[in-house]
C-alpha positions as CSV (number, residue, x, y, z in Angstrom):
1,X,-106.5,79.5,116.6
2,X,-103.8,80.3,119.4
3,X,-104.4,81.4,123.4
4,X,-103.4,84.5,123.9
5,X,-101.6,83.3,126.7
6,X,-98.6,81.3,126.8
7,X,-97.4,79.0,130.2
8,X,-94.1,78.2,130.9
9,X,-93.4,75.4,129.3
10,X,-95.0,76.7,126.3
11,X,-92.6,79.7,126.6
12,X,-89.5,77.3,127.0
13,X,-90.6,75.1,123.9
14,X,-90.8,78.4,122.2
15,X,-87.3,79.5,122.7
16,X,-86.0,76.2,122.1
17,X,-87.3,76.6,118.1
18,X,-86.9,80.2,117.8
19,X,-83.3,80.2,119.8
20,X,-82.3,82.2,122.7
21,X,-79.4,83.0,124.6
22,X,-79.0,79.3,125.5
23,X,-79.8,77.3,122.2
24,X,-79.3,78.4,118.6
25,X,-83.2,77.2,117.8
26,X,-83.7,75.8,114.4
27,X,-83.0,78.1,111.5
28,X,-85.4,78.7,109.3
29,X,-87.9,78.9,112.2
30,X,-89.9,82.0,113.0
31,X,-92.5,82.8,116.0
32,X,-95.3,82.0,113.7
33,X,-93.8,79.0,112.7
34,X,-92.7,78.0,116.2
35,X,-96.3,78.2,117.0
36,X,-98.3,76.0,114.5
37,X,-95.2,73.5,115.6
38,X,-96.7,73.4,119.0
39,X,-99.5,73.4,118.2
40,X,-99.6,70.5,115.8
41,X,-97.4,68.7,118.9
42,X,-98.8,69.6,122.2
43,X,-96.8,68.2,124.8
44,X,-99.5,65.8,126.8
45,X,-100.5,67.6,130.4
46,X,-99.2,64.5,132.2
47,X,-95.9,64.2,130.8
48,X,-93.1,64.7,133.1
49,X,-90.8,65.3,130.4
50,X,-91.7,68.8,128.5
51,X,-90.1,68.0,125.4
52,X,-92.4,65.1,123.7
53,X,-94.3,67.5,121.7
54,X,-91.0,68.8,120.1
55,X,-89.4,65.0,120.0
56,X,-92.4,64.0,118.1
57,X,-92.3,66.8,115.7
58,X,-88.5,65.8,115.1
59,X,-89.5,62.1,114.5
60,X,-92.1,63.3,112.1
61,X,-89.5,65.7,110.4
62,X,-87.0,62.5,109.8
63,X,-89.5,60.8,108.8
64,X,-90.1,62.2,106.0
65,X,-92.9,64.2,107.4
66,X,-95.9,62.1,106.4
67,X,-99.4,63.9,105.9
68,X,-101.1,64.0,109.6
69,X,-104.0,66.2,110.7
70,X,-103.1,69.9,110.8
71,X,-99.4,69.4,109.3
72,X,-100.1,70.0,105.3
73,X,-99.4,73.6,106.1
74,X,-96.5,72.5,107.8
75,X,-94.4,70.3,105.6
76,X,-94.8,73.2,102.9
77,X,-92.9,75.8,105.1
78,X,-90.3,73.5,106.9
79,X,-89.0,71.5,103.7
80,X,-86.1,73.3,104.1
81,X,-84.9,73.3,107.7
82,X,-82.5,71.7,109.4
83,X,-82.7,70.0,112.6
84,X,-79.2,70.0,114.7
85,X,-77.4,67.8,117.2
86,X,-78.5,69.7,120.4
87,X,-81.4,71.7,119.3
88,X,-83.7,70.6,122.3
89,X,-81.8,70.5,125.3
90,X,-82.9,69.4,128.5
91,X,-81.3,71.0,130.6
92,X,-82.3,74.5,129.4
93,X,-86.2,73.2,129.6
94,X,-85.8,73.0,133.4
């Protein structure tokens, strides 16, 4: 299901769900979690900005997290979260 390798990016995205010295991460949000996130939204090769994927999964989240392909699993394990002012920020993806 996963690579056993992780780039970068991936790594950054990572720490931005799970938290890190720089961002508190969203509670509620483990590795394996953080994972099936990014999976379910890959940030697109070609985007210059690394955090789509994750501005996508917040858009679906305040949404009201409609079904979508892969996400069933999803929306059962993150009804509770809670998304906060500053979660993703750029400046610690760079």
């Amino acid at each position: 299901m996963y690579s056993t390798e992780i780039e970068r990016q991936q790594l950054v995205l990572f720490a931005l769900l799970v938290g890190s010295d720089y961002t508190p991460g969203i509670m509620g949000v483990g590795p394996v979690t953080a994972l099936e996130i990014l999976a379910a939204f890959p940030t697109g090769s070609g985007d210059d900005n690394i955090l789509t994927g994750l501005q996508r999964f917040q858009d679906w989240w305040n949404g009201g997290m409609t079904e979508g392909s892969g996400k069933t699993s999803l929306k059962n394990k993150l009804k509770d979260i809670q998304i906060l002012e500053g979660t993703y920020n750029y400046r610690v993806s760079q």
